[in-house]
C-alpha positions as CSV (number, residue, x, y, z in Angstrom):
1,X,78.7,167.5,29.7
2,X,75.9,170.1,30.0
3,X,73.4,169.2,32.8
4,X,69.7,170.4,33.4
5,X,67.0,170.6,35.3
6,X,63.2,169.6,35.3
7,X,60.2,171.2,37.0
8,X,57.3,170.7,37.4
9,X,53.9,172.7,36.3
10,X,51.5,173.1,39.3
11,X,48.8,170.4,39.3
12,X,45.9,172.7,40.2
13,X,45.7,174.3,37.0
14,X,43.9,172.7,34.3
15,X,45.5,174.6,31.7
16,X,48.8,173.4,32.3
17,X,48.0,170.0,31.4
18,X,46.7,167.7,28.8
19,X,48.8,169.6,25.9
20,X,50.9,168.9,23.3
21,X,54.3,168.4,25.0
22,X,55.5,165.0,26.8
23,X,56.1,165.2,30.0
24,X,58.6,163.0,31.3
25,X,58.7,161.6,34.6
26,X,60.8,158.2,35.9
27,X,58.1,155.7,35.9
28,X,58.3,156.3,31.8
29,X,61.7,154.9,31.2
30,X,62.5,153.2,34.3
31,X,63.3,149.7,33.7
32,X,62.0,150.1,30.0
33,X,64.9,150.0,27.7
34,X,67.5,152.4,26.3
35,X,64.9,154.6,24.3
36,X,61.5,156.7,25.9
37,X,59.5,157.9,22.9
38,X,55.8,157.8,25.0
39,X,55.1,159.6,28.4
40,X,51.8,159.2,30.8
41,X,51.5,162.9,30.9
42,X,52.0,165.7,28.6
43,X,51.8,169.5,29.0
44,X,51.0,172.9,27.7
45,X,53.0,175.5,25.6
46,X,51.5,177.8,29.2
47,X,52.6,174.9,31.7
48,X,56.1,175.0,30.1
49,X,56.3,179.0,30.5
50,X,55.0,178.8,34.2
51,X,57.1,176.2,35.3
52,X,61.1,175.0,35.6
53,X,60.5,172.5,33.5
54,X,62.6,172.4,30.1
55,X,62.9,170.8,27.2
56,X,64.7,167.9,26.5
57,X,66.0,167.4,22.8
58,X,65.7,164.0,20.9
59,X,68.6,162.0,21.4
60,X,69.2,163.4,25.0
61,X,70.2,161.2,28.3
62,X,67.9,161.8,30.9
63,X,68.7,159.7,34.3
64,X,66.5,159.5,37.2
65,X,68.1,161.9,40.5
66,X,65.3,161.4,43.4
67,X,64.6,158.0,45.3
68,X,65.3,155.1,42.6
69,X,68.4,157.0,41.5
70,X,70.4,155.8,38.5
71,X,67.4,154.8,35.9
72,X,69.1,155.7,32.3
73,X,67.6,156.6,29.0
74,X,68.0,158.7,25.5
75,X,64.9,160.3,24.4
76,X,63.0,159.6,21.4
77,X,61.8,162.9,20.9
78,X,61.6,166.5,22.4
79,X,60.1,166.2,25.3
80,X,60.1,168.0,29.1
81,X,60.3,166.6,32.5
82,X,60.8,167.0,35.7
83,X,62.6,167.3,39.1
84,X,63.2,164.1,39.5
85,X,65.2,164.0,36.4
86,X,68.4,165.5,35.2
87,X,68.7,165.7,31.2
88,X,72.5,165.4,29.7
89,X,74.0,166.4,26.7
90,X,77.5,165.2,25.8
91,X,80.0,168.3,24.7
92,X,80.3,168.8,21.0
93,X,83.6,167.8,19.5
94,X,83.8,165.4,23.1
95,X,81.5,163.3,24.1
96,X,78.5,162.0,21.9
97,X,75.1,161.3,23.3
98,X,74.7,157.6,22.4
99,X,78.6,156.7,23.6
100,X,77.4,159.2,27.1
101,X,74.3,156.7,27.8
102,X,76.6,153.4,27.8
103,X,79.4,155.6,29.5
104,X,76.7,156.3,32.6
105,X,75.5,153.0,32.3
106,X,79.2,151.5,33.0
107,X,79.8,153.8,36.0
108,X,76.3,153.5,37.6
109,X,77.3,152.0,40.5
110,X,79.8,155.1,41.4
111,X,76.7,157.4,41.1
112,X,74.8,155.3,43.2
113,X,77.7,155.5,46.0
114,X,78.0,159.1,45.9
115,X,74.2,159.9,46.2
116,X,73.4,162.5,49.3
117,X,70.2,162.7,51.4
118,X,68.7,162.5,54.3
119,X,65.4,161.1,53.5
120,X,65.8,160.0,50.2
121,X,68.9,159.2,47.8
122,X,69.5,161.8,45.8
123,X,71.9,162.6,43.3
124,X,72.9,166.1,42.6
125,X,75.0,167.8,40.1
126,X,78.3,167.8,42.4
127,X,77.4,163.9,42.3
128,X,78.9,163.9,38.6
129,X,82.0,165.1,39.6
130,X,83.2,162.7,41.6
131,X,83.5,160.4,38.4
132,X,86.9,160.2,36.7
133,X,86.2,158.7,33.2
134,X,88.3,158.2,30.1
135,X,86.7,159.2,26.8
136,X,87.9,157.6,23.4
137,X,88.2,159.5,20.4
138,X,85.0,160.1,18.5
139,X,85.3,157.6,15.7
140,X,86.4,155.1,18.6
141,X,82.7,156.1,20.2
142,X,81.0,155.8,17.2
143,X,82.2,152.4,17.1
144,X,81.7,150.9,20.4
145,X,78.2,152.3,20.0
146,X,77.5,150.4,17.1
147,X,78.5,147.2,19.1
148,X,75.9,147.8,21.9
149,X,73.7,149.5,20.4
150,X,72.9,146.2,17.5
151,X,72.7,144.1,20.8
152,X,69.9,147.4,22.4
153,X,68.4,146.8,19.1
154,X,67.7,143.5,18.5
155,X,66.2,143.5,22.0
156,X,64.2,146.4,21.6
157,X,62.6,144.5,18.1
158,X,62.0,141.7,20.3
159,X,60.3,143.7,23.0
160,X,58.1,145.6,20.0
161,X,56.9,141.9,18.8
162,X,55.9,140.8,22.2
163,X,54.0,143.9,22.4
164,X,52.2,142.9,19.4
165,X,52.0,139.3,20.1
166,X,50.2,140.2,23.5
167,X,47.9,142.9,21.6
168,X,47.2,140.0,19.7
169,X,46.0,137.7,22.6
170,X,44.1,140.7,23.7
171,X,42.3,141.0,20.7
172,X,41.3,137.5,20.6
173,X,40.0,137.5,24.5
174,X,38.0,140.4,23.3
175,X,36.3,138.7,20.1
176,X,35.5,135.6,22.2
177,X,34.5,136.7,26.0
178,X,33.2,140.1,25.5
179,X,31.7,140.5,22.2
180,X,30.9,136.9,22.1
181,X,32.1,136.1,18.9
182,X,33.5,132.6,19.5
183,X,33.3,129.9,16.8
184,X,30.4,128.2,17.6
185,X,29.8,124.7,16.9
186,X,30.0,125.5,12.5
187,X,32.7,127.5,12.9
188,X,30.9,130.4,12.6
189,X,30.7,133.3,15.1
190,X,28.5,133.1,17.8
191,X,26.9,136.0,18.6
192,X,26.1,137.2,14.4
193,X,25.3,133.8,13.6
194,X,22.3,133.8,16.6
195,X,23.7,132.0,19.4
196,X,21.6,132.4,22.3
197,X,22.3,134.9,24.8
198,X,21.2,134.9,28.4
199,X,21.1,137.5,31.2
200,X,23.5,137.2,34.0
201,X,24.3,139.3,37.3
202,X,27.2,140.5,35.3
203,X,25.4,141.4,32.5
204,X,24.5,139.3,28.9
205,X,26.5,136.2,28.5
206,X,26.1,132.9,26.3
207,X,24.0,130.3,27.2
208,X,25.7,127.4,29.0
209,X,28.2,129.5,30.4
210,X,28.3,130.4,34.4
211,X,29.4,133.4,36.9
212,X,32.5,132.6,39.1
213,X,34.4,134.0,41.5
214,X,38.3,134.0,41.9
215,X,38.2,132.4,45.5
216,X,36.4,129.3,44.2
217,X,38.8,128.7,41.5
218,X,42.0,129.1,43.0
219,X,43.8,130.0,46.7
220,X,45.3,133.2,47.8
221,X,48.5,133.7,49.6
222,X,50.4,136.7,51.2
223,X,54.0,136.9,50.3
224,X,56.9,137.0,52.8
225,X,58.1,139.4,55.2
226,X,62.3,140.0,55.6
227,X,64.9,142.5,56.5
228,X,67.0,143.8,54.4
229,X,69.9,143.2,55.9
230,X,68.6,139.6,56.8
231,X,70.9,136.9,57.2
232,X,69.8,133.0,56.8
233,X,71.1,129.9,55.5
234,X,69.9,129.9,52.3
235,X,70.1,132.0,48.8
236,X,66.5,132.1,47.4
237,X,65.4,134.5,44.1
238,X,62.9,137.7,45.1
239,X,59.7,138.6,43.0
240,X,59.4,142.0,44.5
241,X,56.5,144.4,43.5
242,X,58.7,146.7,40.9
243,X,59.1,143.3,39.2
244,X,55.5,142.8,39.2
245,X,55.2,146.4,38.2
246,X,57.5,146.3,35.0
247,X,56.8,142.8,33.4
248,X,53.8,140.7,32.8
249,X,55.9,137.7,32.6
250,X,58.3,137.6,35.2
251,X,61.3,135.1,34.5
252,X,63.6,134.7,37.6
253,X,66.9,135.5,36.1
254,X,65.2,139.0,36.6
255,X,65.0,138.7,39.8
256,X,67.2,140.4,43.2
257,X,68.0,137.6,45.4
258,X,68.1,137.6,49.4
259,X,69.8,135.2,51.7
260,X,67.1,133.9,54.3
261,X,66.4,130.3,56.0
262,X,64.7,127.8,54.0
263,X,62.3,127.1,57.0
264,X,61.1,130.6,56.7
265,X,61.1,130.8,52.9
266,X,59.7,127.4,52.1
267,X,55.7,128.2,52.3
268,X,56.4,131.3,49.7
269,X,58.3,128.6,47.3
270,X,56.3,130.2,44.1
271,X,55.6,127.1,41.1
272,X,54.4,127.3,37.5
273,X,51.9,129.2,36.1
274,X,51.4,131.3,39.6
275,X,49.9,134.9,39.4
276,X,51.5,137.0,41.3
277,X,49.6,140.7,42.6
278,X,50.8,143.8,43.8
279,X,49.3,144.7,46.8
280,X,50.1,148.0,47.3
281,X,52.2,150.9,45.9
282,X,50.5,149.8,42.2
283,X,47.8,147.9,44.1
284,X,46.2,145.6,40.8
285,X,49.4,144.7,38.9
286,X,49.5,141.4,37.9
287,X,52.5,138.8,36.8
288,X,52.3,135.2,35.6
289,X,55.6,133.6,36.7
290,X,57.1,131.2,34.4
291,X,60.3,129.3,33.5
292,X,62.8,127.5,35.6
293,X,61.2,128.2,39.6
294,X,63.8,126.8,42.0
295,X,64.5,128.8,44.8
296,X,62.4,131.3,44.1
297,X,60.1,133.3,46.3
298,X,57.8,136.4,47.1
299,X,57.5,139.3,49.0
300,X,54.9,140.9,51.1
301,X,53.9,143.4,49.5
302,X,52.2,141.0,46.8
303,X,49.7,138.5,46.8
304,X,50.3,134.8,44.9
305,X,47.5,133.4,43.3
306,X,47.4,129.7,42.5
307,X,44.9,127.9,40.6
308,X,42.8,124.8,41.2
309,X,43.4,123.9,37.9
310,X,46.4,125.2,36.3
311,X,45.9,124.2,32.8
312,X,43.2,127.0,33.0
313,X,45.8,129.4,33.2
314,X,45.8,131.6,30.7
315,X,42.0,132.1,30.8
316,X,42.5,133.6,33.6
317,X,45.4,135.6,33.4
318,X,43.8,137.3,30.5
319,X,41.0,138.5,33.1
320,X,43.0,139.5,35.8
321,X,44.5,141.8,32.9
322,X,41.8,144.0,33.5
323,X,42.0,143.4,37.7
324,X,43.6,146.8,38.6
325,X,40.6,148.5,36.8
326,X,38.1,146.1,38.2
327,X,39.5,146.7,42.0
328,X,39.1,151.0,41.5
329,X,35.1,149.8,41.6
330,X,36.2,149.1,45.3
331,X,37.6,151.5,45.8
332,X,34.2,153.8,46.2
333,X,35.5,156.9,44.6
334,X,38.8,157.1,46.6
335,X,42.3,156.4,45.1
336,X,43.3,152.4,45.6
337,X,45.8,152.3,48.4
338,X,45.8,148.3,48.8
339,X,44.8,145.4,47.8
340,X,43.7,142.2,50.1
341,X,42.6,138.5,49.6
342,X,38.7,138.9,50.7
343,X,38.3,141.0,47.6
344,X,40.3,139.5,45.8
345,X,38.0,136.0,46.5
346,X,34.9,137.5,46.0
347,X,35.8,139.0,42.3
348,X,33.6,137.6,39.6
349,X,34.4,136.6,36.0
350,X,32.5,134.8,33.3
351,X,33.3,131.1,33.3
352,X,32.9,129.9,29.5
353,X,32.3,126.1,28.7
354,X,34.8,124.1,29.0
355,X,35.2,123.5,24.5
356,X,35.5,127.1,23.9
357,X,38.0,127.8,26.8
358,X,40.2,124.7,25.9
359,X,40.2,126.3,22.7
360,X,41.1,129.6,24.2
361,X,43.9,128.2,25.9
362,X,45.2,126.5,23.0
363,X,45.7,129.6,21.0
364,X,46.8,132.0,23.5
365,X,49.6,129.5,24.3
366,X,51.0,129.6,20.8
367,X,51.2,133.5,21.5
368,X,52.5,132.5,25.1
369,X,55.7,130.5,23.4
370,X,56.6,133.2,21.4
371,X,56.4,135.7,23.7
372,X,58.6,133.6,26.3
373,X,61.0,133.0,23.3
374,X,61.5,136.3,22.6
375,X,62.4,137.1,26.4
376,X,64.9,134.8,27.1
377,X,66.7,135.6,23.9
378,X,66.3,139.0,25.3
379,X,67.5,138.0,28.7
380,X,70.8,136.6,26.9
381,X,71.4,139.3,24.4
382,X,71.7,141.3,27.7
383,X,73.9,139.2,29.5
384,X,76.1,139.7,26.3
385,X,75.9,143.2,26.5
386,X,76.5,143.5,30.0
387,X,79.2,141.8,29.6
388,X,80.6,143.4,27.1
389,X,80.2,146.9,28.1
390,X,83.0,147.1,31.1
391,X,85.2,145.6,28.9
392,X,84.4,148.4,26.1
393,X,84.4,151.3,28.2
394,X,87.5,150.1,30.3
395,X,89.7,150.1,27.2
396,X,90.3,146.4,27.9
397,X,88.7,145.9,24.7
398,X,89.7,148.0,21.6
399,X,88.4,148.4,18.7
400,X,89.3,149.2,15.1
401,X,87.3,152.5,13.6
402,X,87.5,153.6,10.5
């Protein structure tokens, strides 16, 4: 296995930046799926040439070395990256790139273990050495890559549908609460057809419609405080801010759990339709926790938000879509650090009459259903992988190549 390094390019250069080539870093694959096609930040032909960056070919492993070691993916074209990163290329003749990612992902556990570090986990080259693994013929590879990778598929499909679905949704908000082009009373749109439009503190808005804030709506509630190596009497499900982070629906079988004592745990129970916000390290993010919610709580780095009226839900989930942006106007020209409950209370929205937003509520939850489909079949199309994959790579499951 051939193993580089990333750099990279420095920051106070303008031409560096803003080019042609992807630049990966972890928070582009981390927690995203097998393949990373699409990075935050690209560079320049000169930041490549002035830095220690490389280039990563299509079809590559690249697996995250600094901090939250162990994140695992195959790129989805050439790309660079940097120091966080190592990229991995099996041996010709050996070890294949596709069999190499399920092979790392198998032993990630021993990686993990023999991380070094003082102030962070870190895993350096040596680190790959202290893996004993045994490789399969090629055409056995080939095989028990297309068994887990029609599983990576299917999920990835599903994950490419819920993206459109919630485009979708989006779309829709758009037409009805920001260009105002709801059906009106005909069935025509509103604003082309004439509807009356009125002036507002936040700007144009229909006529019969009114200027809320999220504090009169709905309460606000700081998650809770633990130790990690806390010990209480009770097994209870963790929506920590990573979670909130990486998934705008956030189903518990996701979840880490903690043990803690119920007493402790039992104001921070979350329910149904809660929105859950980062408070800090991605100040903004934003979850809506469904599904099955026993025994399931959050921590204090996030914020839960629980409305009045929860069959308005979806309304205003669609409008804390655009909170984190909303809460940089805070922020008074300095970078977001945090977020807190008295401006979180005080942030206004446009409250639409009660047909159109019954309406509203009506559709998006048809998208919702889908969506929510589409995970848990995810969420069990990975348990069937996962389970799948020791057995695969162990050699306690053969299988016939041809």
């Amino acid at each position: 296995m051939e193993i580089t390094g990333g750099g990279t390019p420095k920051t106070s250069v303008p031409e560096y930046w803003n080019g042609d080539i992807p630049w990966l870093s972890v928070v582009d694959f981390a927690g995203k799926g097998r393949w990373v096609c699409e990075t935050e930040k690209s560079i320049t032909q000169e930041g490549l040439n002035a830095s220690s960056t490389n280039i990563l070919k299509k079809n590559q492993v690249i697996i995250s070395a600094r901090g939250t070691v162990g994140e695992i993916a195959q790129t989805g074209r050439d790309m660079a990256f940097n120091q966080s990163c190592y990229g991995l290329n099996g041996k010709l003749g050996i070890i294949q790139n596709d069999y190499l990612y399920y092979l790392l992902k198998h032993n990630i556990q021993d990686l993990r273990k023999n991380t070094h570090g003082a102030v962070f986990d870190t895993i350096t080259r040596q680190t790959f050495d202290c893996i004993d693994v045994n490789v399969p013929p090629i055409e056995e590879q080939n095989t028990i890559v297309k068994i887990l990778s029609a599983l990576d598929e299917k999920i990835e499909l599903n994950h490419q549908m819920n993206k459109t679905l919630e485009e979708i949704g989006q779309a829709l908000f758009k037409r009805w609460f920001v260009d105002f082009e709801f059906p009106d009373e005909d069935d025509k749109p509103y604003k082309s057809s004439g509807g009356k439009i009125i002036d507002s503190e936040l700007g144009d808005i229909p006529q019969g419609w009114a200027i809320s804030k999220l504090g009169d709506i709905g309460t606000f509630k700081n998650g809770i405080n633990y130790l990690r190596d806390e010990v209480g009497d009770s097994s209870f499900f963790i929506a920590n801010v990573r979670d909130i982070a990486n998934n705008k629906l956030l189903l518990k079988e996701s979840l880490d759990k903690i043990n803690i004592d119920s007493s402790k745990a039992e104001d921070y129970l979350l329910q149904q339709k809660d929105i859950l916000i980062a408070r800090s390290a991605c100040p903004g993010e934003i979850s809506l926790v469904l599904g099955e919610l026993e025994d399931v709580i959050y921590s204090g780095f996030s914020i839960r938000y629980r409305l009045n009226n929860p069959d308005d839900y979806l309304y205003i989930y669609h409008i804390m879509q655009g909170l984190k942006r909303n809460l940089q106007n805070f922020a008074v020209g300095t970078t977001l650090q945090s977020v807190n409950q008295e401006t979180l209370k005080n942030m206004k929205f446009i409250s639409p009459s009660n047909r159109i937003l019954n309406e509203f509520n009506r559709l998006a939850k048809q998208l919702l259903d889908k969506i929510l489909n589409n995970l848990i079949q995810n969420r069990e199309l990975s348990q069937i992988r996962d389970s799948l994959l020791p057995k695969l790579m162990s050699g306690k499951i053969r299988v016939q190549h041809g």
